[in-house]
C-alpha positions in Angstrom: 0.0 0.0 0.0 3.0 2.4 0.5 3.0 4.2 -3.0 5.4 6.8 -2.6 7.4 8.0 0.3 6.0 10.7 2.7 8.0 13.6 2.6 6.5 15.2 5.6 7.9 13.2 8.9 9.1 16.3 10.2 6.8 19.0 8.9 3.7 17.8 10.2 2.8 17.0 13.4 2.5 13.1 14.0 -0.9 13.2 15.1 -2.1 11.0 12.6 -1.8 7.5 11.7 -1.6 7.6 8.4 -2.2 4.9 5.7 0.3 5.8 3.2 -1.6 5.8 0.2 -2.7 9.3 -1.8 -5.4 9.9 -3.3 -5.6 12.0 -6.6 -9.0 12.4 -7.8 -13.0 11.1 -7.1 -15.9 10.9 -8.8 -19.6 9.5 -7.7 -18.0 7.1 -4.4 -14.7 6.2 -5.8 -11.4 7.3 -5.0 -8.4 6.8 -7.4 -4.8 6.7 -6.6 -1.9 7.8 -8.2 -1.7 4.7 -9.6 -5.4 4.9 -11.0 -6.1 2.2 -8.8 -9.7 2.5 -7.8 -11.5 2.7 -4.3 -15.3 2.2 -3.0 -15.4 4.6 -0.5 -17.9 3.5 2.3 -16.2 6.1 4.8 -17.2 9.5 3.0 -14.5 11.5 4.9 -15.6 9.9 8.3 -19.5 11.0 7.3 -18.8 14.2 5.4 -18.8 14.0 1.6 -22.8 13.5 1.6 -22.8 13.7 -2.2 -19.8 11.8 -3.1 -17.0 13.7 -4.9 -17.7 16.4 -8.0 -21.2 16.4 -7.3 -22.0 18.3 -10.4 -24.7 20.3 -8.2 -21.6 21.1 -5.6 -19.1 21.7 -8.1 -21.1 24.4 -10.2 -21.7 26.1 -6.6 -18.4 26.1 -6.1 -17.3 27.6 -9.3 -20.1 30.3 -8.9 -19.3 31.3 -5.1 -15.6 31.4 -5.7 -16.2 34.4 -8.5 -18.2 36.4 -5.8 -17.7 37.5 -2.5 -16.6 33.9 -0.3 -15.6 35.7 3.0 -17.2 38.9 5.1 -16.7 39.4 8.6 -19.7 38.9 11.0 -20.3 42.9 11.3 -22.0 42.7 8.2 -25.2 41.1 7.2 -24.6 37.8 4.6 -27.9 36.7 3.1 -26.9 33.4 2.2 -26.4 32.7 6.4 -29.9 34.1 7.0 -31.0 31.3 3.8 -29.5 28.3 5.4 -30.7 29.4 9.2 -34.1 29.6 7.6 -33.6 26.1 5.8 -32.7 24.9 8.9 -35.1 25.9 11.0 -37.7 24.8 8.4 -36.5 21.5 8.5 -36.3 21.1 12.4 -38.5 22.6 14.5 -38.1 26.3 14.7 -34.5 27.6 15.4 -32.4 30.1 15.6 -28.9 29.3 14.0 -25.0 30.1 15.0 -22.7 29.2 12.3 -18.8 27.9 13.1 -16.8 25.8 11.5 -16.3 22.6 13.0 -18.9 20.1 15.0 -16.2 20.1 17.8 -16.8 24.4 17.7 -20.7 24.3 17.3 -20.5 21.9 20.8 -18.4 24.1 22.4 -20.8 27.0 21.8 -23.3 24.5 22.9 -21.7 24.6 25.9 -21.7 27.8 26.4 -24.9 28.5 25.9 -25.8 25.9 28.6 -23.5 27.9 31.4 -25.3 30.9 30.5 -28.7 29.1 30.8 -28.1 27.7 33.7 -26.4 31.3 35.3 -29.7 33.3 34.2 -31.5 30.6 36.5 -29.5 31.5 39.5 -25.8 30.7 39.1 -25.6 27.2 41.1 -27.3 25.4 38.1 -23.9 24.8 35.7 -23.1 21.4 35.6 -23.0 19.6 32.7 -24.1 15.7 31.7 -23.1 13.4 28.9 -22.8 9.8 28.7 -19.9 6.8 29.0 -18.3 6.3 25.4 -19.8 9.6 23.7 -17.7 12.0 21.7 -18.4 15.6 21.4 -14.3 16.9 19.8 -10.9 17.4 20.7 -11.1 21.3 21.8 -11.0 21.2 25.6 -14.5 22.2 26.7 -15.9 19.6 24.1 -13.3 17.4 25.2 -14.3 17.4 28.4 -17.8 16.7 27.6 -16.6 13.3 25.7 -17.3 10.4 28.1 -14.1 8.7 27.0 -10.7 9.0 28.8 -8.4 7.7 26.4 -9.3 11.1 25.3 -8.7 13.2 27.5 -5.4 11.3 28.9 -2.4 13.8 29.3 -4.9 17.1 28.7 -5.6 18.0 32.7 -6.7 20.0 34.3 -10.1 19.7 32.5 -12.8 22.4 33.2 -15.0 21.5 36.2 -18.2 19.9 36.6 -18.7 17.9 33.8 -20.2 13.5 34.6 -20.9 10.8 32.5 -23.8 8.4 33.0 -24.1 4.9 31.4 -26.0 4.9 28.0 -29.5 4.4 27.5 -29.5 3.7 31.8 -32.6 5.9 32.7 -32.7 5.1 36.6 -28.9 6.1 36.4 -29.9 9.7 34.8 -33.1 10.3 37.3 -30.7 9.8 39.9 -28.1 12.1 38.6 -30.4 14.8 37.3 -30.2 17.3 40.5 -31.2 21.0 40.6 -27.8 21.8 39.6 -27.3 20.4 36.2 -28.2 22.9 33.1 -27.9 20.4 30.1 -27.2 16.7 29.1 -25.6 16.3 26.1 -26.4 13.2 24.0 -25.5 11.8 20.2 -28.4 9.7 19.3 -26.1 7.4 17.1 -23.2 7.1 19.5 -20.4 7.4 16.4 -16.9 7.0 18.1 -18.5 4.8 20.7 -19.3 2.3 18.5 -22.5 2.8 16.1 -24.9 2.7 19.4 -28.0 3.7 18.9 -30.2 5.5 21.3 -33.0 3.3 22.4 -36.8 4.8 21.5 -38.0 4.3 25.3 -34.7 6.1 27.0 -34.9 9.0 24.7 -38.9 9.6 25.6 -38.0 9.5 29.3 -35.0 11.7 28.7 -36.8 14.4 27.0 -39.4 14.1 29.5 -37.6 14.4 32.4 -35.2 17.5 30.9 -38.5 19.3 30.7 -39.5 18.6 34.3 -35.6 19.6 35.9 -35.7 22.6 33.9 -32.7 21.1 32.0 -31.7 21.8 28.0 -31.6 17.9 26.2 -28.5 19.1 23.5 -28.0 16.7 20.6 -24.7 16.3 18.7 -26.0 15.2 15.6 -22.1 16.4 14.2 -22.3 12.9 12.6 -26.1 12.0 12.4 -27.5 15.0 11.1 -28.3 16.2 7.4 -29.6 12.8 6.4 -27.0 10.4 7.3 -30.0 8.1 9.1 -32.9 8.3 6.4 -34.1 11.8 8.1 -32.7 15.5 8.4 -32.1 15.1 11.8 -32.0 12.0 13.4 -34.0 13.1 16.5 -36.5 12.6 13.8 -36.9 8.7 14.0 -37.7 8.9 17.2 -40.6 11.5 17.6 -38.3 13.5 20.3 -37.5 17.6 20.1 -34.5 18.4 21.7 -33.7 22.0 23.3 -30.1 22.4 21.2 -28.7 20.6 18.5 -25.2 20.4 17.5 -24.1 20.4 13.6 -21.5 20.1 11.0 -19.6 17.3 9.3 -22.6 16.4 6.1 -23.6 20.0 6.3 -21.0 21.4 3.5 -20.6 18.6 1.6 -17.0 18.2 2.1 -16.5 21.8 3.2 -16.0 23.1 6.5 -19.2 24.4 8.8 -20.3 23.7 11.8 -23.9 24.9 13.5 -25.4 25.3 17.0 -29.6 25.7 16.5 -31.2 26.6 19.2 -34.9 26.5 20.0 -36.5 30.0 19.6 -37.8 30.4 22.4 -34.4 30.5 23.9 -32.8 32.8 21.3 -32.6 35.8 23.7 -30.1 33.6 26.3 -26.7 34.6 23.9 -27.1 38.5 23.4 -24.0 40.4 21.5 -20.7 39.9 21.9 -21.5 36.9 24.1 -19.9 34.2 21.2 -18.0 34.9 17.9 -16.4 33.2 15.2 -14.3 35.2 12.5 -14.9 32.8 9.7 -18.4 31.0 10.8 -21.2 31.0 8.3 -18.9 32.8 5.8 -21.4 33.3 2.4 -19.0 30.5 0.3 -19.8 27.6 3.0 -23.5 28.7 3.6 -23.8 28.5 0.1 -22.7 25.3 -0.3 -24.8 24.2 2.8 -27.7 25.5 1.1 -27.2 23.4 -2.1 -26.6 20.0 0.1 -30.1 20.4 1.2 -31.5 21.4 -2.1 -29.6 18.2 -3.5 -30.9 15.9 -0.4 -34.7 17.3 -1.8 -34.5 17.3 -5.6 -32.9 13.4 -5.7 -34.8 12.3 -2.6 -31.8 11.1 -1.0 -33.4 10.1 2.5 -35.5 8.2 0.8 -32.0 6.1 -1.3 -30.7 6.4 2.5 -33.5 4.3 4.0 -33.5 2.1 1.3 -29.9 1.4 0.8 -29.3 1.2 4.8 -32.0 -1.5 4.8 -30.0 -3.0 1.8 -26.9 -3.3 4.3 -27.6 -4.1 7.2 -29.8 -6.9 5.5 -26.1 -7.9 4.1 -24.2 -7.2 7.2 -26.7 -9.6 9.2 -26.2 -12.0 6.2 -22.4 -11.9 7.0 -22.9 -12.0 11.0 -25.1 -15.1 10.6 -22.5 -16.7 8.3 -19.1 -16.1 10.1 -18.6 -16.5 14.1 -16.3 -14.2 14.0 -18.5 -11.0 13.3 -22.0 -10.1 15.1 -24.9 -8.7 14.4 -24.8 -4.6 13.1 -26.1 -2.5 14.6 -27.2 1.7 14.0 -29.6 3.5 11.4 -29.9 4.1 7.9 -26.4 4.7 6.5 -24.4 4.6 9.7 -23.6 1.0 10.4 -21.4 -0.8 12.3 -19.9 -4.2 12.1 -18.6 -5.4 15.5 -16.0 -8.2 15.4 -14.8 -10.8 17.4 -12.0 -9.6 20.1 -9.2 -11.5 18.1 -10.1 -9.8 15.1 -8.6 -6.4 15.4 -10.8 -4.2 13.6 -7.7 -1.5 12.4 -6.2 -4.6 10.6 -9.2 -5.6 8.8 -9.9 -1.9 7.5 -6.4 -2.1 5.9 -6.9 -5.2 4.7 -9.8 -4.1 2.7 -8.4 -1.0 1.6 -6.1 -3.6 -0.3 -8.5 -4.7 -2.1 -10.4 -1.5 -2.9 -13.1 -1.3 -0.4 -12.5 2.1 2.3 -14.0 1.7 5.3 -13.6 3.0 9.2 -12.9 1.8 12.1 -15.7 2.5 15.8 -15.3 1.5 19.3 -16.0 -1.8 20.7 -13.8 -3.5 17.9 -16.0 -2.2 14.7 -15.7 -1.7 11.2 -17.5 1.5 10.6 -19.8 2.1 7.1 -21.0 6.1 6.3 -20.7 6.3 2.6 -21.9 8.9 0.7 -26.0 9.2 0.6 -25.8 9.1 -3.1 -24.4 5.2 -3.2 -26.1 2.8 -5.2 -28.1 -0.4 -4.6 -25.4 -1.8 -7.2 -22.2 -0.3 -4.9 -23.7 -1.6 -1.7 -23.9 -5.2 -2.9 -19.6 -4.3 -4.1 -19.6 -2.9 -0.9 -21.1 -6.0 0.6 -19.3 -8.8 -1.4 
C-alpha cells in the first residue's frame, strides 16, 4: 500500500496514523490513486462527503461562489447565512442558527450557551451531563464533555463539573439529574463509541424528564444529522424535540461548517458579543450548505438512505449469521457498524480491505465503521457488501 514515500515526517505534526496511500482524484464514491487504482469509498470522509466527490450540483456552486464575494466578517449582514438558518429551522422545529466551523466548535458553543442558561437561573445550576463512550471533539471544553478517557489522557486540568452516565440507563440519569445540572448532552447514534444507537423508550423518558428539571436535552448530531440516518435530523426517527442541536460534518458537503440551533424560544439567552467566530457561516460555506439540502430534496436522497441502509444491514446480518467471527450490526440508515470478534482487530481488517479496494472506518468496541456517501447505489452496496 506504501505508493510513494511521505516527505513530511518532520513538517507535520505526528498526530495522525496515516495509511500511506494518496489519493488523486474522485468521482460519484470512488477514490483513485496515483496509480489509477480505484476505491469504493464506504467512509465519505468519516460522514462528510454526503454527495460523493464532484457532485455536479456542488461543483457548479463552487465555481459560482468562488467568482463572488466567499468571506465577510460577522459585522455585516450575509444573506446566504440568514438562507440556510431559515432552511434549517424549516427542517427542524423552529431555530435560531449560530454558524462555526467545525462540530467540535458548534459543541463548544453548545456549551456555552448551557453555562449561560443555567447562570440566568441562578448561578448554582452549571453542571453539565453526557454519557460513557460519547464523543463531542478534541477542543478542551468539548473534550471534556466526551465520556471517554483515552481522550482526555495527558490534557488536565479539564474544566470543572462535567459527569458521564451509562448509556440508555434511565434510573442512572433520574438519579443524577439534581437541581444543579443545566444540560445533558447526547449523540443519538453514539459514532466513536461504537454505532450505538439511542434506544426509542430512553430517549422519551430523557426528553421528559429535561422538561421537568428545567434542563436543555443538547444533541450532537455532528455525525447523524443532514440525512446520514434516512431523516434530516435523526431526532427525527424517534418522535423526540430536543432543546439544542449540534451540527457540521454532512452540512458542506465536504466543506468546513459547523452549526449550533437553538430553539427559539431560547434565542434571547446569547445576546451580542456573548460568542464569535471570524470565519463562521462565511457566504462560500453557507452556500454550499444550502445546495446539500437542495440536493438531499431534488434526488430524494433520504429516501436512497432508508433504502440502501436497509439493503446493508440486510447484508451485514447476512455476514454475522455466516461467520462467528462478526456479530450482528447495529445503527440506522447509512451509519452502520460491524462489531467483530475480540481476536479480530478491527484497524487490521480496515487495511486489509483498503487492499482490495473497499474504504472503510474503524468505531469503538472492535468495529468496522460504514458512512458512505448518501448518493451510493443499490449496485455499490452489494460491491460494498461482497
Amino acid at each position: 500500500m506504501k505508493d510513494r514515500k511521505i516527505s513530511s515526517e518532520l513538517t507535520l505534526l505526528p498526530v495522525y496514523n496515516r495509511i500511506e496511500i494518496e489519493f488523486v482524484r474522485g468521482a460519484g464514491c470512488y477514490l483513485y490513486d496515483a496509480q489509477g487504482r480505484r476505491y469504493l469509498d464506504g467512509l465519505a470522509g468519516i460522514a462528510v462527503n454526503l454527495l460523493g466527490y464532484r457532485h455536479p450540483r456542488l461543483v457548479e456552486t463552487a465555481r459560482q461562489a468562488a467568482g463572488e464575494i466567499y468571506h465577510l466578517s460577522n459585522l455585516f449582514e450575509i444573506a446566504q447565512q440568514e438562507q440556510l438558518a431559515e432552511q434549517l429551522s424549516s427542517l427542524s422545529f423552529g431555530t435560531a442558527a449560530f454558524f462555526c466551523n467545525s462540530g467540535a466548535e458548534a459543541n463548544e458553543a453548545a456549551i456555552k450557551f448551557a453555562r449561560r442558561y443555567g447562570h440566568d437561573r441562578g448561578g448554582e445550576k452549571n453542571r453539565i451531563l453526557s454519557f460513557e463512550n460519547s464523543f463531542h471533539g478534541r477542543t478542551l471544553g468539548a473534550l471534556t464533555a466526551t465520556g471517554q478517557p483515552r481522550y482526555q489522557r495527558g490534557f488536565g486540568p479539564l474544566p470543572a463539573g462535567f459527569d458521564y452516565l451509562p448509556f440508555n440507563d434511565f434510573q442512572a440519569l433520574e438519579a443524577e439529574l439534581k437541581d444543579d445540572v443545566c444540560a445533558l448532552f447526547m449523540e443519538v447514534v453514539q459514532g466513536e463509541g461504537g454505532v450505538v444507537p439511542v434506544k426509542p423508550e430512553f430517549f422519551r423518558r430523557v426528553r421528559e424528564l429535561c422538561t421537568e428539571r428545567d434542563v436543555l436535552l443538547v444533541l450532537d448530531e455532528v455525525q447523524t444529522g443532514i440525512g446520514r440516518t434516512g431523516e434530516y435530523f435523526a431526532y427525527q426517527n424517534y418522535g423526540v424535540e430536543p432543546d439544542l442541536i449540534c451540527l457540521a460534518k454532512g452540512l458542506g458537503g465536504g466543506f468546513p461548517i459547523g452549526c449550533l440551533l437553538v430553539r427559539q424560544s431560547l434565542r434571547e439567552t446569547l445576546g451580542f458579543s456573548d460568542h464569535a467566530s471570524t470565519f463562521g457561516g462565511n457566504p462560500f460555506a453557507c452556500k454550499l450548505a444550502l445546495t446539500v439540502l437542495e440536493t438531499l430534496n431534488k434526488e430524494k436522497l433520504l429516501e436512497n438512505v432508508r433504502e440502501r441502509g436497509e439493503q446493508l444491514t440486510r447484508g451485514l446480518e447476512e455476514l454475522a449469521a455466516r461467520y462467528e467471527f462478526v456479530d450482528r450490526p447495529r445503527g440506522i440508515g447509512l451509519m452502520q457498524a460491524l462489531p467483530l470478534a475480540s481476536d479480530m482487530e478491527a484497524g487490521k481488517i480496515m487495511r486489509s480491505l483498503i487492499k482490495r479496494g473497499l474504504i472503510l472506518g474503524v468505531a469503538g468496541g472492535n468495529c468496522l465503521r460504514f458512512v458512505p456517501p448518501l448518493i451510493i447505489t443499490a449496485e455499490e452496496i452489494d460491491e460494498m457488501l461482497t
